[in-house]
C-alpha positions in Angstrom: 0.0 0.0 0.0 0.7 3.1 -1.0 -0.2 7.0 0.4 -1.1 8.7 -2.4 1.2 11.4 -3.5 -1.3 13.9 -3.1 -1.8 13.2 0.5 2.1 13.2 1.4 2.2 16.5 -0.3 -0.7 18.2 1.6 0.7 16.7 4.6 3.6 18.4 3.6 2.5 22.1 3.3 0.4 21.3 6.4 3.6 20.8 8.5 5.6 23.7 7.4 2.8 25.9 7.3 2.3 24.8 10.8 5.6 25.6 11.7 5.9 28.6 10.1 2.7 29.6 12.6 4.4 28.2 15.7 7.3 30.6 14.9 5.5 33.3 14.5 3.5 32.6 17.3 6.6 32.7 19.7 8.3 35.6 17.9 5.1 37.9 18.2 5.3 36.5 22.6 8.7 37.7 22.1 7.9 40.8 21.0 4.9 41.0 23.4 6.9 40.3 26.6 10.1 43.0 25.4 7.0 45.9 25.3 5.7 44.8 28.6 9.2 44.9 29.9 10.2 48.0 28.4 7.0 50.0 29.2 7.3 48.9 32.8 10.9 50.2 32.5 9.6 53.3 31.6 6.9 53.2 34.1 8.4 52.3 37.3 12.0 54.8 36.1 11.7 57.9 38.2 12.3 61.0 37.0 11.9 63.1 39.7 12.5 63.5 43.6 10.5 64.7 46.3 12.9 64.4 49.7 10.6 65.5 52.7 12.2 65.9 56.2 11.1 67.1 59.2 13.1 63.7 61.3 11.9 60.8 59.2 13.4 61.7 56.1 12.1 60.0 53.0 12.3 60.1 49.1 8.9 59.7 46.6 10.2 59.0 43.5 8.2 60.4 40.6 8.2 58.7 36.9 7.7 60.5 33.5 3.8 60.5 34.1 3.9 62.2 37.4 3.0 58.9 39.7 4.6 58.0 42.4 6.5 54.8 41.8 9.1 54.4 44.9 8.9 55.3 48.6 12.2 55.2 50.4 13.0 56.6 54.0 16.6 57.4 55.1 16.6 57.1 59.1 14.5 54.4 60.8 11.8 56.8 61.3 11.7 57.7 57.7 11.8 53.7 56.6 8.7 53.3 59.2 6.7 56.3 57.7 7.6 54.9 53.9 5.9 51.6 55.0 2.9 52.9 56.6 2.1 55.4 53.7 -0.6 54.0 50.8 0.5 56.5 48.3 2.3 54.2 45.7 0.8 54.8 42.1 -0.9 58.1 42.7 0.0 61.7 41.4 2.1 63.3 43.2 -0.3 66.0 44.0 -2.5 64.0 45.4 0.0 61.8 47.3 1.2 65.0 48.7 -2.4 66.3 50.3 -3.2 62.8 51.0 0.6 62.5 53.4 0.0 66.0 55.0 -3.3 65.4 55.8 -2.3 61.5 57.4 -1.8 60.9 60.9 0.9 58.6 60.3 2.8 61.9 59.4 1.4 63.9 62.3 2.8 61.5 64.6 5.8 63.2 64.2 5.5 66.7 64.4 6.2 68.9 67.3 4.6 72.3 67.9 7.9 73.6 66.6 8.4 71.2 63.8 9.5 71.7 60.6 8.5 70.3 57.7 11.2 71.1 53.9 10.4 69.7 50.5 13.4 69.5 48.4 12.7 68.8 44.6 15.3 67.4 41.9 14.3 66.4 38.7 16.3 65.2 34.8 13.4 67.5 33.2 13.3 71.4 33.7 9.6 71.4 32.7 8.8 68.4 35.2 10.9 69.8 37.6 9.1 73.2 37.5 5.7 71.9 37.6 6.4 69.9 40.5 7.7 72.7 42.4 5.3 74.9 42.0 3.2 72.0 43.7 4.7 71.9 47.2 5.2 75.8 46.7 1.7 75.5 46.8 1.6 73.2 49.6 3.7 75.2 51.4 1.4 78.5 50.8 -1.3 76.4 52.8 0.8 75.7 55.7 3.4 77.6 58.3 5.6 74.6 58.6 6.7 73.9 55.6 9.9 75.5 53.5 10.4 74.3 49.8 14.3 74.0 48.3 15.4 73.2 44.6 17.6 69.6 44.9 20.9 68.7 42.7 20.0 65.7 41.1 24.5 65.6 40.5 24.4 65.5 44.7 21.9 62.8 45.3 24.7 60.1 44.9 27.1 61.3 47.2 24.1 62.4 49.2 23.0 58.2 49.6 26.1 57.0 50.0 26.1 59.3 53.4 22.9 57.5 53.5 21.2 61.0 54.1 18.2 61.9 51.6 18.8 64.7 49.2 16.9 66.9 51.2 19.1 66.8 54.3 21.8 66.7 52.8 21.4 70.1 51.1 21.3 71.2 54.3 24.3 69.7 55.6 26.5 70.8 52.8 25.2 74.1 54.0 26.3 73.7 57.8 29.5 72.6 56.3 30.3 76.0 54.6 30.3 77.4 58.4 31.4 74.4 60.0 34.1 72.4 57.6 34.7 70.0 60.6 30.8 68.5 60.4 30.2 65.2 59.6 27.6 63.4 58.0 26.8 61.5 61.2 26.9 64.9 63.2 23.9 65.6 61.7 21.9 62.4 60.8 19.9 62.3 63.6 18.9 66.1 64.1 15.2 66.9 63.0 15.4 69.8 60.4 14.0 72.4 62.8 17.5 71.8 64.9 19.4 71.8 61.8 18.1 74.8 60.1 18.4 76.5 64.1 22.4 75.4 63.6 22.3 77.6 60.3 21.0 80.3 61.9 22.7 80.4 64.9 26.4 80.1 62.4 24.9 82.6 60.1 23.8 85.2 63.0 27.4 84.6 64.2 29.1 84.9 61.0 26.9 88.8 60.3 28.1 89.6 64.1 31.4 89.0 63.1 31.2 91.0 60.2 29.8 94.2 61.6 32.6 94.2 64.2 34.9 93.5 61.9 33.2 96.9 59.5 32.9 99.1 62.7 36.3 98.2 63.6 37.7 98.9 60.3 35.7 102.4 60.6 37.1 103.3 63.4 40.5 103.0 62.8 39.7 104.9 59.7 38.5 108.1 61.9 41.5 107.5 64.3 43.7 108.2 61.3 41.6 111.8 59.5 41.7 112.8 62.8 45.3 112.4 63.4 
């Protein structure tokens, strides 16, 4: 017995054609699975910073569509606010009323608190618009002081393991005090660091109008002799 020649050949086109499906199949899965990787990519990159301190210091994380796609915190009060806070995936804006208006955030302010938003962002346009939002934030509340971040600082800023935020004010202590540390500072909530400015910068003016009255005086000393 023999299969007719017909048949072998239909089988034939029937196998390749099959195969040709099956490859096209797992190419087009391919395909699928590198979009879905890549748009998550893209999704979950930030591309912007909020660092908020008052003693927990944390870090939202914003991506390219203004949601907020990481929460870290920087001290061990910041890493327990970051886990108690349900704001993953919303706009920032709205994450922002929704963790000023929380008691979990509450919990740690003092009558004297003091609450600073630093933003830092890749994209002057996103950067700007998100400033304007905790300027805005700010406008609503006493407590609250908004900085612009260094996105080139943030680095050497983590590897202090100090969020962006504090350490902008650090490297500001450090430009009256060049022997402060890092660790001088880590634990001070940003009403008793900005309170250390001060008190350096009310010094440093005191100094200088001693020094200009001094100076004047000796100037009169010499017309008059």
């Amino acid at each position: 017995n023999h299969t007719p020649r017909w048949k072998t050949g239909f089988s034939l086109h029937l196998f390749r054609k099959t195969t040709v499906f099956r490859r096209a199949a797992a190419l087009a899965a391919c395909l699928i699975a590198l979009l879905f990787i890549g748009g998550s990519w893209v999704f979950m990159t930030p591309t912007a910073f909020i660092s908020i301190d008052i003693n927990p210091s944390l870090e939202l994380g914003i991506d390219r569509f203004n949601r907020i796609v990481s929460i870290r915190g920087y001290n061990e009060d910041g890493e327990e606010l970051a886990g108690s806070l349900d704001i993953r995936f919303m706009d920032y804006d709205a994450a922002l009323v929704s963790l000023l208006d929380s008691q979990e955030l509450e919990s740690y302010l003092s009558p004297d608190a003091l609450i600073t938003f630093t933003v830092a962002g890749d994209s002057e346009a996103q950067y700007n618009e998100i400033f304007e939002c905790v300027e805005s934030c700010a406008d609503r509340r006493s407590d609250i002081q908004c900085h612009s971040g260094d996105m080139s600082e943030m680095q050497n800023a983590h590897e202090a393991g100090l969020s962006f935020g504090k350490y902008r004010a650090y490297l500001i202590l450090k430009e009256f005090d060049s022997s402060v540390t890092p660790d001088d500072i880590r634990d001070l909530t940003m009403r008793e660091l900005y309170d250390l400015i001060d008190s350096y910068s009310d010094s440093s003016e005191s100094e200088n109008i001693s020094s200009a009255d001094s100076c004047s005086g000796s100037a009169d000393q010499e017309n008059r002799s």
